[in-house]
N, C-alpha and C positions, 0 to 999 in steps of 0.2 A: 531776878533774872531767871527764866522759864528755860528750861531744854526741851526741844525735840525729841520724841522716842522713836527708832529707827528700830525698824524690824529685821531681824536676821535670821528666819525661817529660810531654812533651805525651799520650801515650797513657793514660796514669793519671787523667785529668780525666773527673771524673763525667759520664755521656753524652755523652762528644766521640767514642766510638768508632759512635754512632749518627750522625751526622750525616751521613758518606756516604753511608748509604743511605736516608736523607729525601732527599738531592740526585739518588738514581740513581732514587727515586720519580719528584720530580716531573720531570726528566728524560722519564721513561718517559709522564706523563701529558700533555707537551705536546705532543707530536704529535696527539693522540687533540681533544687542544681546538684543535688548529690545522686539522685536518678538519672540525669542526663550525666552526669560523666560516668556513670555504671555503663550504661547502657554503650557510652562511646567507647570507653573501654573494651566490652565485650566484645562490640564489635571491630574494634581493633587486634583482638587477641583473637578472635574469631577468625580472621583472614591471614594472622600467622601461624596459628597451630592445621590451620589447610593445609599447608607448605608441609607440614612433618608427616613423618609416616605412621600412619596408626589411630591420627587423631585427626584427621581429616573428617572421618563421619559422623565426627559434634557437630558437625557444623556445613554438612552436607548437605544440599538442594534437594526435597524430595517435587516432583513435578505429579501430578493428580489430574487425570482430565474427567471431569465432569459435566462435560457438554450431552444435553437429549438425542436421541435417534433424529437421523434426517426425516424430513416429512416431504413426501410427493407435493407438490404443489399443482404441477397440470403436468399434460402428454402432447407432447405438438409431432405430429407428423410429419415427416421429412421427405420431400420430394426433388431435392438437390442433390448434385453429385460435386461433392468436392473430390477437384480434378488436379489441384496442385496445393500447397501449401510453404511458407516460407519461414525461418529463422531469422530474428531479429534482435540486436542487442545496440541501445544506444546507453550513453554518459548524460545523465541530466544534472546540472550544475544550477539549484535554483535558488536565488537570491530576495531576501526580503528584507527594505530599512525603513526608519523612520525617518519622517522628513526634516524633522530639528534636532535629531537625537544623535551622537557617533555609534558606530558597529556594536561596541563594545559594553553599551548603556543597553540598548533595543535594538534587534535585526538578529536574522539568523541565514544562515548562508548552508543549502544538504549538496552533498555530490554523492547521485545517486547511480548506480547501474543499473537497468532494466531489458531484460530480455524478455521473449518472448514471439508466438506465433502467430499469423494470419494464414487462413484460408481463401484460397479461390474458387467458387463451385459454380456451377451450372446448372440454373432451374428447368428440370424436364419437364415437371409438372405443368408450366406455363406453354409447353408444344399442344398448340389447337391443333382442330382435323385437319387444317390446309397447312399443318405442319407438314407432313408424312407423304410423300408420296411414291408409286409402288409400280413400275409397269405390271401389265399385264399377262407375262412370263413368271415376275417376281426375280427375276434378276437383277433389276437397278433400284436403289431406293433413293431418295434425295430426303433432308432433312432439312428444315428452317429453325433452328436454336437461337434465345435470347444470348446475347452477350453474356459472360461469364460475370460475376460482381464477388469485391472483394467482402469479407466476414470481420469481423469487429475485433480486435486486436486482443489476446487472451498472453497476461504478463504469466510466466512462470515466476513462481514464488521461491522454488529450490534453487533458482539461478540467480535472483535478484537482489540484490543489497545496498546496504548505504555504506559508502566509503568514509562518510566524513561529515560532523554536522556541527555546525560552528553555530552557539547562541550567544546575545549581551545578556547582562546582568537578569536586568528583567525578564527575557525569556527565560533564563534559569529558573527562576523562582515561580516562575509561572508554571513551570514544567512540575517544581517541588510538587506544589498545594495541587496539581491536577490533571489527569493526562489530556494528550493535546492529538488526539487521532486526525484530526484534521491534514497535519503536514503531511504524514505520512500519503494520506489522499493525497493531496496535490500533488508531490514528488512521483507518484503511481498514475494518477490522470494524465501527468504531465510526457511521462514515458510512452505511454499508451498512445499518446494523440503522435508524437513523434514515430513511434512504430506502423502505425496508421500512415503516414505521410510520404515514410519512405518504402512502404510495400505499395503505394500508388503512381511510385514512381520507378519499380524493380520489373516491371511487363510480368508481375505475376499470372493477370488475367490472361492474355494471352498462351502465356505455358498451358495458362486451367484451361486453354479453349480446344490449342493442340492435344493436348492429353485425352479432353473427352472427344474427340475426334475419333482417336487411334480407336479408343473403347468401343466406338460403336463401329465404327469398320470392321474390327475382331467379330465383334455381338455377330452382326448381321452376316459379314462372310462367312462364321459359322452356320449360318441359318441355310446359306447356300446362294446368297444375293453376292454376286460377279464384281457390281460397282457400288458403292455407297456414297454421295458426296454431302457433305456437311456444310450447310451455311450458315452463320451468326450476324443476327440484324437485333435494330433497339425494337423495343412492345411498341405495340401498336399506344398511342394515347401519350 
């Protein structure tokens, strides 16, 4: 009668030769997670010791601008008279979802404030010769002026802010790994085209047309001309 010889090498045991190196893993992994909670740490204890007096400036913002000198780029000559100008501040409330996704996965929702000015001005430069006309005294003058037109909407940045800006999951993260200058455009586009819409709808032009009006009645009756009158038509073409 023969026996079987059965092996009892610890080495022989089905996946016991893996084990050392699941231990030389996670070995290898806690350092890497002992950094990260230093670091969380710190800066937790970083944003309480701000709170106290004294020790605030461990951990204090220092701000450094190192942006180059401005560089001329061109000179454009100005031949308009801005004759009025307006204040303008609207609420943009700008909304963006996905189309299969809830709020709270993808989409982000800003409410923004934007102020900001438009100009109304008056091209004189465009008064041809059969603009001006002048009796023969020099007492009366008559003038032909193009219609006044409004100027491109210039947001102020010291007035303007965001109130509120609600992102999903995935924007968050997206935001993490990279910045996303884009909304901020859009929310700023978005103000500007509204400020634009309601200064074309405020009769600024016309205030800009009265205004340059008065100015040259002034001009001229200083000059010693009795009557001046002003008329505003579209260019020719």
């Amino acid at each position: 009668m023969t026996s079987t010889d059965v092996r009892t090498d610890s080495t022989g045991e089905p996946g016991h030769g893996s084990t050392p190196r699941r231990r030389a893993r996670m070995r290898g992994c806690l350092p890497f997670a002992g950094v990260c909670a230093a670091a969380l740490v710190l800066l937790l204890l970083g944003s309480r010791l701000s709170l106290l007096p004294g020790l605030g400036g461990l951990f204090e913002e220092k701000t450094t601008d190192r942006s180059g000198p401005a560089v001329l780029k061109s000179i454009q000559d100005m031949s308009a008279y801005e004759a009025a100008s307006g204040n303008f501040q609207v609420v943009v409330d700008l909304e963006k979802d996905a189309k299969f996704l809830p709020d709270a996965i993808r989409g982000t929702r800003t409410l923004y404030v934007g102020a900001g000015t438009v100009g109304a001005s008056v091209d004189l430069g465009k008064v041809g010769a059969d603009g001006v006309t002048v009796n023969e005294d020099r007492t009366t003058a008559e003038l032909v002026l193009p219609h006044a037109v409004l100027g491109k909407p210039a947001l102020d940045p010291d007035r303007s802010y965001a109130v509120s800006k609600q992102r999903g999951l995935l924007d968050r993260l997206g935001d993490f790994f990279s910045d996303n200058p884009g909304s901020e455009q859009a929310v700023n586009k978005l103000a500007a085209r509204h400020i634009g819409e309601a200064a074309e709808e405020s009769g600024l032009t016309k205030r800009a047309e009265k205004n340059t009006t008065s100015m040259l009645q002034g001009l001229l009756g200083s000059l010693g001309f009795e009557r001046v009158t002003v008329r505003y038509t579209d260019p020719p073409g």
